[in-house]
DOTIKOL-450926 format. One line per field, with one value per residue (C-alpha): x, y, z; residue number from 1; residue in three letters; chain. Coordinates in pm, 1 decimal. Layout:
% DOTIKOL-450926
east c(X | ...);
north c(Y | ...);
up c(Z | ...);
num c(NUM | ...);
residuo c(ALA | ...);
cadena c(A | ...);
END
This chain:
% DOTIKOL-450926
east c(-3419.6 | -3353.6 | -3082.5 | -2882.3 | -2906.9 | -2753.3 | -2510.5 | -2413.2 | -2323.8 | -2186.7 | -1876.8 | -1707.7 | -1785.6 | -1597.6 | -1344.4 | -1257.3 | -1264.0 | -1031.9 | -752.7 | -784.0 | -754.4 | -454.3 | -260.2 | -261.6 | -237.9 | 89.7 | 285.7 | 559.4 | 284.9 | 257.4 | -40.8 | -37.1 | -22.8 | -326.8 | -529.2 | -488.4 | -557.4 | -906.7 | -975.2 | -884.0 | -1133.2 | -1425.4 | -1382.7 | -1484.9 | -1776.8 | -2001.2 | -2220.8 | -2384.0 | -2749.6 | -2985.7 | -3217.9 | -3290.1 | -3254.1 | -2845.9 | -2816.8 | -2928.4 | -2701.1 | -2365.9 | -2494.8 | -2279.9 | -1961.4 | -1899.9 | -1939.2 | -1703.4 | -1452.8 | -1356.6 | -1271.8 | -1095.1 | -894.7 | -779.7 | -686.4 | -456.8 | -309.9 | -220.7 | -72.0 | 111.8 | 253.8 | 323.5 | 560.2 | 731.8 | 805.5 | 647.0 | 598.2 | 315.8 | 124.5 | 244.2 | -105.2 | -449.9 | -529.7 | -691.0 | -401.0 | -369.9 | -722.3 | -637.1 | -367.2 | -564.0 | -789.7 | -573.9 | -371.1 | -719.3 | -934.4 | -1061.2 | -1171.9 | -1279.2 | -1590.1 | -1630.7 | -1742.4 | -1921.1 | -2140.1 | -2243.9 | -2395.0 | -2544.2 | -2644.8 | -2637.1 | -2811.8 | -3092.0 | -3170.6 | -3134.8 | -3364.7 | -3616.7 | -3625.7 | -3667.4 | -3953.9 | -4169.0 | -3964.6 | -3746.5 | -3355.5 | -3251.0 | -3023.8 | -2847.6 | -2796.5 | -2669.4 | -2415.0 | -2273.7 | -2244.7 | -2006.7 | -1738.2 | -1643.1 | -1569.7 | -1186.1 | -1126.3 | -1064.9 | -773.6 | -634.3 | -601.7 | -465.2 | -167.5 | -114.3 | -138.5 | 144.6 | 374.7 | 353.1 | 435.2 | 745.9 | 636.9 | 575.9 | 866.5 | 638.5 | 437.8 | 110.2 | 143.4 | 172.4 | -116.4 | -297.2 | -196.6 | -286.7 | -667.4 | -667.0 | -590.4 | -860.5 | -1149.3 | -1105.7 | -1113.3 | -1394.2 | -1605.5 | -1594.4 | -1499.2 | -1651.7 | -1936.3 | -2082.0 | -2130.2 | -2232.9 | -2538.2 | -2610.2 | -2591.5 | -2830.1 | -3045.7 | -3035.8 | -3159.2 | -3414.1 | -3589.7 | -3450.4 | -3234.8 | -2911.8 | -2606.7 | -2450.1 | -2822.9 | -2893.0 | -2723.1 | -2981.5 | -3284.1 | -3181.5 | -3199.1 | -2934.3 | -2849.5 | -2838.3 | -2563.6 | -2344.8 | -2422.9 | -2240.7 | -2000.1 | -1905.2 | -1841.6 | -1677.2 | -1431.4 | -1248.7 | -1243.2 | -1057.4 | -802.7 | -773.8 | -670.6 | -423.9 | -277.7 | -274.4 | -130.8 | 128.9 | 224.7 | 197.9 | 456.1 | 706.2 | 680.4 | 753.7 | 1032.4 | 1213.3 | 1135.7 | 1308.9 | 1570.5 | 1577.9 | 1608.9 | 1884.6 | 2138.9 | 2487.3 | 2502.9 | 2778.7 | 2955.9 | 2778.2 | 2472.3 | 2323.7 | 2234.0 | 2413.0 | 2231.1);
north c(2191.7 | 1911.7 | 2128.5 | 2189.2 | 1841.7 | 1757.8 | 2094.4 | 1868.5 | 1571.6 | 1720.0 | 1961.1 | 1737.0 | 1396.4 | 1603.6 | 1707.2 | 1357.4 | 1187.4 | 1472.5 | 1420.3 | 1091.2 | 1094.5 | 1386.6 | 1124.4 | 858.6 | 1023.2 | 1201.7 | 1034.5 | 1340.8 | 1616.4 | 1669.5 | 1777.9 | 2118.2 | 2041.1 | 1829.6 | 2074.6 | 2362.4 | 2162.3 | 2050.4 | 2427.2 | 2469.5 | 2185.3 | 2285.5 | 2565.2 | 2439.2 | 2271.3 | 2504.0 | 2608.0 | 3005.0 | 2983.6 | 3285.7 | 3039.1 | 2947.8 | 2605.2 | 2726.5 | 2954.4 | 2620.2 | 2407.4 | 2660.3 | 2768.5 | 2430.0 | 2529.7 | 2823.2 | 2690.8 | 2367.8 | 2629.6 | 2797.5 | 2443.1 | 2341.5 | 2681.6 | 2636.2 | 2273.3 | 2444.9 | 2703.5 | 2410.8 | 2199.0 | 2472.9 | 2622.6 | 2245.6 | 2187.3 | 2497.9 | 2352.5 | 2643.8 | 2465.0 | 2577.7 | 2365.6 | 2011.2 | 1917.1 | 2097.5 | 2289.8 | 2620.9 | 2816.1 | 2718.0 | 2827.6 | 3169.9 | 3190.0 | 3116.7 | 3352.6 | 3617.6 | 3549.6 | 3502.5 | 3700.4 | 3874.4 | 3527.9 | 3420.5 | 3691.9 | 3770.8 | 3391.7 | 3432.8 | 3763.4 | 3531.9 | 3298.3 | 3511.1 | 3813.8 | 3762.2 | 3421.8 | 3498.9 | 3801.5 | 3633.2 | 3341.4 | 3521.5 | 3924.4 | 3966.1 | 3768.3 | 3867.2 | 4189.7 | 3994.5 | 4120.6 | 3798.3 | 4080.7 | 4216.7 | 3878.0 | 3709.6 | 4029.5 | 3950.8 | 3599.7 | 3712.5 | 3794.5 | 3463.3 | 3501.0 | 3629.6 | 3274.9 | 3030.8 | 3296.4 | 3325.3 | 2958.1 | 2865.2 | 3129.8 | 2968.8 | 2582.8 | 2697.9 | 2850.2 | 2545.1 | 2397.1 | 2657.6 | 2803.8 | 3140.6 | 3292.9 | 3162.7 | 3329.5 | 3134.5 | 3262.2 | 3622.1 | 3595.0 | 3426.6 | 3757.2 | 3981.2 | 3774.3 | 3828.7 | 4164.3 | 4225.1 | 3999.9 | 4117.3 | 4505.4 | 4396.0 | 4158.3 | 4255.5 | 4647.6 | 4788.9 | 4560.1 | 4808.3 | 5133.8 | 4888.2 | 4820.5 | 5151.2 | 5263.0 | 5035.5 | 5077.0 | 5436.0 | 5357.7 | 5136.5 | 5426.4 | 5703.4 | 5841.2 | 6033.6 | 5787.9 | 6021.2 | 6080.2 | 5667.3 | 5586.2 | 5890.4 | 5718.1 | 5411.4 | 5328.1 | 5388.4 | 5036.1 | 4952.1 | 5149.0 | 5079.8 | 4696.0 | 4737.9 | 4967.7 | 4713.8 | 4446.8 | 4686.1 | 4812.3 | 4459.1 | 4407.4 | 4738.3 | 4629.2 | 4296.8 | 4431.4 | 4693.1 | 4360.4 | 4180.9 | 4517.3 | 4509.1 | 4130.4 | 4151.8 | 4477.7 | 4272.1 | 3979.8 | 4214.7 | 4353.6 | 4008.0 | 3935.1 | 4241.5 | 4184.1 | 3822.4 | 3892.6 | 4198.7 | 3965.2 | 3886.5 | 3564.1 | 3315.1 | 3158.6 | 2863.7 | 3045.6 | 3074.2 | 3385.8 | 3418.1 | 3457.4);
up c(503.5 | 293.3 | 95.8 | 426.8 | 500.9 | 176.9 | 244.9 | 550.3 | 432.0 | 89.8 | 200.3 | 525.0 | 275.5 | -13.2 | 278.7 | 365.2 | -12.0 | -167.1 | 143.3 | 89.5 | -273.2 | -257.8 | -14.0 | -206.5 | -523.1 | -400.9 | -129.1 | -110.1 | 4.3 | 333.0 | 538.6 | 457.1 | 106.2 | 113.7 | 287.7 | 89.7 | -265.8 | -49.9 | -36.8 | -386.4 | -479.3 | -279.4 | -398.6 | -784.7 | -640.2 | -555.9 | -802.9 | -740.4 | -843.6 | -738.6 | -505.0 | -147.6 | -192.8 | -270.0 | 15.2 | 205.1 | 72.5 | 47.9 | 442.3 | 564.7 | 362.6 | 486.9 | 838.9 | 749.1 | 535.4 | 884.9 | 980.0 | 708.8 | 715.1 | 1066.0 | 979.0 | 657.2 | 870.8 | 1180.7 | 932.9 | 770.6 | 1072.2 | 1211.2 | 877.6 | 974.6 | 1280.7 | 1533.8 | 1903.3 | 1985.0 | 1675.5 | 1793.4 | 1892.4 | 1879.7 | 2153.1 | 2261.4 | 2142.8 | 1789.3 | 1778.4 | 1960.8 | 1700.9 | 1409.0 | 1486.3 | 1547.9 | 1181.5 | 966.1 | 1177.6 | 839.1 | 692.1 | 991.1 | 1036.5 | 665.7 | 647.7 | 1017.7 | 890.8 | 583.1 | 853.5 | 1095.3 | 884.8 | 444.0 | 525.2 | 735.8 | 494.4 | 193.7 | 337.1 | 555.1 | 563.6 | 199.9 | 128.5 | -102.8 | -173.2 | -449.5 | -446.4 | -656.1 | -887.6 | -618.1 | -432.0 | -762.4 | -770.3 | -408.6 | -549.3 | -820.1 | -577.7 | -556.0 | -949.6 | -841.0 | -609.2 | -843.0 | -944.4 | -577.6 | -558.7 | -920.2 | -783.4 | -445.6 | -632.6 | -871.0 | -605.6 | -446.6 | -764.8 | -782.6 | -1096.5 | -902.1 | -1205.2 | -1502.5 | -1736.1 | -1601.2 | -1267.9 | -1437.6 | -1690.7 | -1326.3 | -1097.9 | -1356.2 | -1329.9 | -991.0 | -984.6 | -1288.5 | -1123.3 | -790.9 | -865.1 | -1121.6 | -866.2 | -570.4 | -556.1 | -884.6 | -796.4 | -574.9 | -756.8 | -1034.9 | -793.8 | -735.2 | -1069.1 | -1193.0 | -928.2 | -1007.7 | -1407.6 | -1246.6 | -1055.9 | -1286.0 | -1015.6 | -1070.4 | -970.9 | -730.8 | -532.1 | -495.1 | -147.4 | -30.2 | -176.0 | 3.9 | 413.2 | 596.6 | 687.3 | 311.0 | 289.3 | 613.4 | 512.7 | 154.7 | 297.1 | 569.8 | 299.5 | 71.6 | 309.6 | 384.7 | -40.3 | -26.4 | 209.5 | 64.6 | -277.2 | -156.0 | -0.6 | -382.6 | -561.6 | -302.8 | -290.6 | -690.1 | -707.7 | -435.9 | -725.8 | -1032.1 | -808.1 | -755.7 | -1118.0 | -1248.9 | -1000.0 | -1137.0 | -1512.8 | -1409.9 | -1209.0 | -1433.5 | -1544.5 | -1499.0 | -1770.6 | -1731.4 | -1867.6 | -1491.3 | -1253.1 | -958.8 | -641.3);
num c(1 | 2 | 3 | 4 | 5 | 6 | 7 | 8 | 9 | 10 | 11 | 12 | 13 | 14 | 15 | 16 | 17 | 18 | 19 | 20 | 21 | 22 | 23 | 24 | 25 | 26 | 27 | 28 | 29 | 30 | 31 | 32 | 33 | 34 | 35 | 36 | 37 | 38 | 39 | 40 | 41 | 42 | 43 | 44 | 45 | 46 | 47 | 48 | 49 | 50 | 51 | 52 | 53 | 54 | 55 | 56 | 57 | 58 | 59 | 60 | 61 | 62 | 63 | 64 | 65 | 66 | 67 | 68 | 69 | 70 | 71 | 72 | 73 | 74 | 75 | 76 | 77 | 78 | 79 | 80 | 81 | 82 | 83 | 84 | 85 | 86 | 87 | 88 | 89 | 90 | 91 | 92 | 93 | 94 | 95 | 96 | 97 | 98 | 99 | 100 | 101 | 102 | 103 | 104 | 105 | 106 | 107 | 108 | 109 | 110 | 111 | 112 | 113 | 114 | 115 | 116 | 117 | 118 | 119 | 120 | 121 | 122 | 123 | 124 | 125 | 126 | 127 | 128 | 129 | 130 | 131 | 132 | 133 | 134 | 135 | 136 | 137 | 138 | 139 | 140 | 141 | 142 | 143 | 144 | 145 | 146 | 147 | 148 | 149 | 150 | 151 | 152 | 153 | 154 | 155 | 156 | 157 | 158 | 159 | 160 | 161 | 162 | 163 | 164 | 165 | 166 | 167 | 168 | 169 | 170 | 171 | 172 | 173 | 174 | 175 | 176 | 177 | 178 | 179 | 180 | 181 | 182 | 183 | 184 | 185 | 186 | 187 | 188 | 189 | 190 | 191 | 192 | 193 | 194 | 195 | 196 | 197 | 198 | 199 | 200 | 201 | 202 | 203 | 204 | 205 | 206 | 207 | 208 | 209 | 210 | 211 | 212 | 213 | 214 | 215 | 216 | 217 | 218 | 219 | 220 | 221 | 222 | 223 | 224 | 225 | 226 | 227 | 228 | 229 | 230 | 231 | 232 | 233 | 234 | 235 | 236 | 237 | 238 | 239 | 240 | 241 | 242 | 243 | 244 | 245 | 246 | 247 | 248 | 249 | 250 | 251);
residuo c(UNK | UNK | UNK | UNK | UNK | UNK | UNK | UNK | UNK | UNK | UNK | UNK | UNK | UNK | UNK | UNK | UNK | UNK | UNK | UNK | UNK | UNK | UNK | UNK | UNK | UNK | UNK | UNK | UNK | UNK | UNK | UNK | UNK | UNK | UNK | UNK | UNK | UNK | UNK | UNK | UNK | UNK | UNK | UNK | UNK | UNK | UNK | UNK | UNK | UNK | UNK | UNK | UNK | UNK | UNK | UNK | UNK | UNK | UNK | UNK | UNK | UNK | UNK | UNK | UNK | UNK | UNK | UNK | UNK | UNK | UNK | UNK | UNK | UNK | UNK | UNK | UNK | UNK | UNK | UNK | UNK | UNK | UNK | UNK | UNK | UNK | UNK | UNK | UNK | UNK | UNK | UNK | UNK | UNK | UNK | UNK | UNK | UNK | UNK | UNK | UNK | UNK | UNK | UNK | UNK | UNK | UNK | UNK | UNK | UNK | UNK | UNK | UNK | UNK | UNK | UNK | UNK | UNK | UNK | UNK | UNK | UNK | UNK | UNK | UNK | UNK | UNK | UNK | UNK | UNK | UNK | UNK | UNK | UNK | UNK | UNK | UNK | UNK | UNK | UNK | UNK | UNK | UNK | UNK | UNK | UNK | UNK | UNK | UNK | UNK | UNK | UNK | UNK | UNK | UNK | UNK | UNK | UNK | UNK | UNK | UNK | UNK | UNK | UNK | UNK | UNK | UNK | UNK | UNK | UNK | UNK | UNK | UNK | UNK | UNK | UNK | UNK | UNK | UNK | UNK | UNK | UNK | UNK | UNK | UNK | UNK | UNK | UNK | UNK | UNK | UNK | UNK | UNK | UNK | UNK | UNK | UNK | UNK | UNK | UNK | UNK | UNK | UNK | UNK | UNK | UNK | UNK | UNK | UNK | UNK | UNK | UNK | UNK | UNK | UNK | UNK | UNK | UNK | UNK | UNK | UNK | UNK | UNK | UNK | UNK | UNK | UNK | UNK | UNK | UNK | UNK | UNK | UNK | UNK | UNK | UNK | UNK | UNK | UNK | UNK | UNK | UNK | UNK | UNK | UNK | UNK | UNK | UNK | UNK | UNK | UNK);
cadena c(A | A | A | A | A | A | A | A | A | A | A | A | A | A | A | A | A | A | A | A | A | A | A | A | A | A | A | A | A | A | A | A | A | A | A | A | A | A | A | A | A | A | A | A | A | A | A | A | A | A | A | A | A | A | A | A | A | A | A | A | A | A | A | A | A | A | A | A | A | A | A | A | A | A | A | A | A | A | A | A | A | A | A | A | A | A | A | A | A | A | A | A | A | A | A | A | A | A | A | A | A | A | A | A | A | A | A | A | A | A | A | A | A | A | A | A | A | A | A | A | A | A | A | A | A | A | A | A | A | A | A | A | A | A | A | A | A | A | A | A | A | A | A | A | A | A | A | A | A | A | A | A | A | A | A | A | A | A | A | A | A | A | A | A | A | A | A | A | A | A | A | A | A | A | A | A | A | A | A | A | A | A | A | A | A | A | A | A | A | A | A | A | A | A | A | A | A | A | A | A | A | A | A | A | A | A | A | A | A | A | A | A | A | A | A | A | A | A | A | A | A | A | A | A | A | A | A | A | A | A | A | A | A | A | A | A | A | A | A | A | A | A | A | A | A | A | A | A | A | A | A);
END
């Protein structure tokens, strides 16, 4: 308990020092700004250790992060001057929902189901391996935000946001699809089981569970491959426009 005390006080006190740091730091941001660098930066904080007492103390953040996520997608559709975000209200949570509603119960299942297992059902019966594996998915995140910080940075045309999708793409695939027949394979060598025979050696909610956290993965990475084949599209268009005789590309 004292872990998700600290858990607590750790992720809304980070919240509040990182806006105010970001806002003084750099007067031209604006709100949205600030809150999506705070999810960048939390992000870098947490540290994935194969223990209770961190399951305790990351159990706050990913309440807080469905906050602070609704607070980045206000602020962002605020800027872009939608009416229905000029003050908090029922419907910019209905709305928020209904745009993130992925996020919003992949980080609501960690709460209510990967926590209480991880904590309680699987005492004694050890599973640190395969809980340090789901803990690797969050390898591909620092990626995914590095690309949205340098978009906002308009350097979504240089070869650092490039080398960055092609790490997204790679860490993604690598961490949180291939992740899973990685599992079964080596709990297959464990128990000298054929790979192809391990999903019927294990209980059938083993496998709906991991197939009900793969599936989202899937459909999040067709959604990368495609955003990162519209950018090599407008690059190629880019590089093929004339150029003017001052040296420029027209539009």
């Amino acid at each position: 308990m004292y872990m998700l005390a600290c858990g607590v006080v750790f992720f809304p006190g980070l919240f509040f020092i990182t806006r105010k740091v970001l806002e003084s730091a750099a007067k031209n941001w604006n709100d949205a700004d600030v809150f999506v660098k705070y999810t960048i930066t939390i992000t870098y904080s947490i540290l994935h250790r194969l223990t209770n007492e961190f399951v305790w103390f990351g159990a706050p953040y990913m309440a807080f992060d469905i906050y602070a996520m609704y607070l980045s997608n206000y602020h962002s559709q605020k800027v872009k001057g939608h009416e229905a975000y000029k003050k908090h209200s029922l419907l910019t949570i209905k709305l928020f929902l209904l745009r993130h509603p992925l996020l919003v119960v992949h980080h609501m299942v960690l709460l209510t189901v990967f926590m209480p297992i991880t904590l309680f059902l699987r005492t004694g019966l050890g599973g640190d391996f395969f809980i340090g594996c789901f803990f690797m998915a969050e390898f591909s995140t620092p990626f995914v935000s590095l690309g949205k910080v340098l978009i906002q940075f308009g350097l979504e045309d240089s070869w650092l946001h490039r080398v960055n999708g092609v790490m997204v793409l790679l860490s993604f695939f690598t961490c949180r699809i291939l992740l899973f027949p990685y599992m079964y394979w080596v709990y297959g060598q464990q128990y000298t089981i054929p790979f192809h025979k391990v999903p019927f050696h294990l209980q059938l909610h083993c496998n709906l569970a991991n197939l009900s956290i793969l599936a989202p993965q899937i459909y999040w990475f067709v959604l990368l491959c495609r955003k990162a084949y519209r950018l090599y599209l407008h690059q190629s268009g880019s590089m093929g426009q004339p150029a003017r005789k001052d040296g420029s590309k027209t539009d």
